[in-house]
C-alpha positions in Angstrom: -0.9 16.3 39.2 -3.3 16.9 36.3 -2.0 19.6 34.8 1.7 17.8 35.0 0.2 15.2 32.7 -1.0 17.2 30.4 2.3 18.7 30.0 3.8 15.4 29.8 1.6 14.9 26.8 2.0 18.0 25.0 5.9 17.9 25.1 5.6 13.8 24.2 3.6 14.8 21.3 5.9 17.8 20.4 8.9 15.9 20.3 7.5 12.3 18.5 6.1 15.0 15.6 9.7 16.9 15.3 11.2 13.2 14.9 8.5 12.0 12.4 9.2 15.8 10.6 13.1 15.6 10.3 12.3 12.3 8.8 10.5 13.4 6.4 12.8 16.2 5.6 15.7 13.2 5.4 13.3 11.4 3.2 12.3 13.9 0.7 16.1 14.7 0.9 16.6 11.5 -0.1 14.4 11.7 -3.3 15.7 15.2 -4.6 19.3 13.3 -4.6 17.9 10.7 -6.5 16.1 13.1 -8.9 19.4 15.0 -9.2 22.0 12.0 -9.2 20.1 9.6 -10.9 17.6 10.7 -12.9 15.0 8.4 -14.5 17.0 5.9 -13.1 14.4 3.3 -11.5 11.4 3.5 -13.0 8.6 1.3 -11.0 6.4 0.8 -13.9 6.9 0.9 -18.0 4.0 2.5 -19.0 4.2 5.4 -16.1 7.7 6.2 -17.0 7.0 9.5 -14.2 6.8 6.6 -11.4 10.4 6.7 -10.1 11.6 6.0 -6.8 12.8 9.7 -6.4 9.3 10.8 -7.2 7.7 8.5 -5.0 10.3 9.3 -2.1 9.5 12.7 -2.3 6.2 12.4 -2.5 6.5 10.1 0.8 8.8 12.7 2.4 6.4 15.9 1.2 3.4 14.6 2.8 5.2 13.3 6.2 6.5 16.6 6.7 3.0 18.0 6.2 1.3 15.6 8.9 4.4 16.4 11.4 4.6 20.2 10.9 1.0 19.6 11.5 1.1 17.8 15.1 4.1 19.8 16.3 2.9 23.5 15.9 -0.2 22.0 17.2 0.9 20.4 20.1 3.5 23.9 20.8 0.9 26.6 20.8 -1.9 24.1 21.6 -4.4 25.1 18.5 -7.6 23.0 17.9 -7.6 23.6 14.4 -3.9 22.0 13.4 -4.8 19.6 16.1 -7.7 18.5 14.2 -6.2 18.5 10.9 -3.3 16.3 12.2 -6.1 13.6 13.1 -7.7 14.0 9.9 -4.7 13.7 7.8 -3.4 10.5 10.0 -7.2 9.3 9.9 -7.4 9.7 6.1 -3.9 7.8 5.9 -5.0 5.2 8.2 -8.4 4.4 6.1 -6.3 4.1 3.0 -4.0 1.6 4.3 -7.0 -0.1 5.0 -8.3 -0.4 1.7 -5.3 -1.1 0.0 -4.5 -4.1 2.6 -8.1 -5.1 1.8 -8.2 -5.1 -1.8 -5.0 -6.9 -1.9 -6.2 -9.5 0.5 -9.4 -10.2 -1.8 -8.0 -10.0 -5.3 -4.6 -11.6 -4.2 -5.1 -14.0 -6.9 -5.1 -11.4 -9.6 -2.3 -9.3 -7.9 0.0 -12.6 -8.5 -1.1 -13.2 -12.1 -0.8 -9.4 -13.1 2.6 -9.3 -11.2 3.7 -12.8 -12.8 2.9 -11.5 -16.3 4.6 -7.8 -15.9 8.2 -9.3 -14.9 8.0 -12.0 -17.8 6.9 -9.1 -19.8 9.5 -6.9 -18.8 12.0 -9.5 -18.3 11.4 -11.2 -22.3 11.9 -7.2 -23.1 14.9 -5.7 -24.7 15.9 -2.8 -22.2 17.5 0.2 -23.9 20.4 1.0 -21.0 20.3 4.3 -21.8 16.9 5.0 -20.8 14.6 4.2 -17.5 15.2 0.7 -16.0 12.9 -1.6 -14.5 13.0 -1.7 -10.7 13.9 -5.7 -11.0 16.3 -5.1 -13.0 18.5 -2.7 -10.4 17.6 -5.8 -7.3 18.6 -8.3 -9.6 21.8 -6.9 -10.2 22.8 -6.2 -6.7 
């Protein structure tokens, strides 16, 4: 009955990693036909003009791959070491949410006076068409 379990697990495991891989294949898809389609389209910030949706997609998509391909093969051949690194990874991951959610929670104040002042700033802006446009830009238009 144990042992039935445990096999239980390891396939459970196997097949929620091979989901959370192929979507971080479709993800990282996603950004490389940004990148090629659009370009510089959407930029999230004006003074990081390298901060674009693509990149951040396939940044998004490169490192959920990692963490999948990570569980999977270690829940297949049943391997310690990519067993541990997958908890690591997710553990790391987890701990930065944290701190984000945190920080944001005690300086929401400054959060909503920084984000205030960076859409009047970029709104008040003349926007060149022809080059990277503000992410509030593209949502106000649709």
């Amino acid at each position: 009955m144990g042992q039935h379990c445990l096999q239980c697990m390891k396939y459970l495991l196997f097949i929620f990693n091979l989901i959370f891989w192929l979507s971080g294949c479709g993800i990282l898809g996603v950004g490389v036909w940004l990148v090629v389609t659009q370009g510089n389209f959407v930029t999230l910030s004006s003074s990081f003009p390298s901060l674009t949706v693509a990149n951040f997609f396939i940044a998004a998509g490169s490192v959920i791959m990692i963490v999948g391909f990570l569980g999977c093969i270690g829940a297949v051949i049943e391997n310690r070491c990519l067993l541990l690194s997958f908890f690591v990874v997710l553990l790391i991951i987890f701990l930065l949410e944290m701190i984000v959610g945190i920080l944001f929670l005690c300086c929401q104040d400054e959060v909503s006076v920084d984000f205030r002042n960076f859409v009047h700033f970029n709104s008040s802006a003349k926007i060149n068409t022809k080059g990277p446009v503000p992410l509030y830009e593209v949502i106000q238009e649709l």
